[in-house]
N, C-alpha and C positions, 0 to 999 in steps of 0.2 A: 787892420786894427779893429775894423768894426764885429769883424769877426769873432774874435778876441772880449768884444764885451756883451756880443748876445754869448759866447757858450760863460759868459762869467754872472752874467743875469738871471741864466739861466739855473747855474748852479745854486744862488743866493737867493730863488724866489720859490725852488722847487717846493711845495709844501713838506714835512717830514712825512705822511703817509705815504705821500708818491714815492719818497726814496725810499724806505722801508719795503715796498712795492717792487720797486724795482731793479732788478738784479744789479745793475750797472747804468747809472745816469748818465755819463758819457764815459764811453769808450777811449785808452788812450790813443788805438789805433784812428779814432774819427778826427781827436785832437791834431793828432802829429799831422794827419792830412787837411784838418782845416786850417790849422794854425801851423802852418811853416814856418814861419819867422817868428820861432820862438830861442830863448836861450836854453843850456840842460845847466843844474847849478850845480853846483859838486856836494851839495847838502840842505835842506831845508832851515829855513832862518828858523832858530829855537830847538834846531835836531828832531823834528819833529812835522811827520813820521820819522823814525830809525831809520840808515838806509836798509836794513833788512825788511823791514813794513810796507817801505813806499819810496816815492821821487818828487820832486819838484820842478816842474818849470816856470821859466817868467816871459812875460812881452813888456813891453813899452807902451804905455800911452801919453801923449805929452809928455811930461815932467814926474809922470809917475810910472812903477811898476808894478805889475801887476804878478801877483804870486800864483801857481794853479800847483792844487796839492793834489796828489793821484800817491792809494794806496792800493796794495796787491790781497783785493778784499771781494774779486768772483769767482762764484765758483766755478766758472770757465778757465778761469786762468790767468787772462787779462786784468792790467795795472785800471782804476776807474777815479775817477774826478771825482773827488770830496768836498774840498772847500777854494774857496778864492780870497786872496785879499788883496788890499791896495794900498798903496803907501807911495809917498812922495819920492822922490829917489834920494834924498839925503840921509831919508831915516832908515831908508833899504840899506844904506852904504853903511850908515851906524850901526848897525847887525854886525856885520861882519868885520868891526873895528876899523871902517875907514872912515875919516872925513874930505867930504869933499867942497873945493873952494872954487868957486867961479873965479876966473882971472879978469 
């Protein structure tokens, strides 16, 4: 998990010149091997990227999820990590029309 929130600190601190700079701030192939224990979603909450654009994955930290948006945006080829967000898991489950009830 810890892993999980430097490349997510990482994403969210980059200044914009650095990313404008640089081709691809992370790679999803760096992703997938440093964050194994991630989900693949069947869609981004908001639709957004398209799945023609991009993909989404998520992890867990605590009680929250963590959203990592990767869009199909080098010119190498490879999908690259855009944005990250954060959300409680109730209001993750609200996205997608569920609610959920602790018993």
């Amino acid at each position: 998990m810890r892993r999980t929130a430097v490349l997510a600190a990482l994403a969210l601190l980059a200044p914009a010149a650095l990313r404008a700079q640089t081709t691809c701030l992370i790679p999803y192939a760096a992703f997938e091997e440093k964050v194994p224990q991630h989900f693949d979603l069947a869609r981004c909450p908001g639709d957004r990227p398209m799945p023609d654009r991009g993909f989404c994955r998520a992890t867990l930290e605590g009680g929250d999820i963590v959203v990592h948006v990767f869009e199909h945006n080098d010119p190498a080829g490879g999908p690259c990590l855009v944005r990250t967000h954060r959300q409680d898991f109730n209001s993750f489950a609200a996205l997608f029309g569920v609610t959920v009830q602790r018993p």
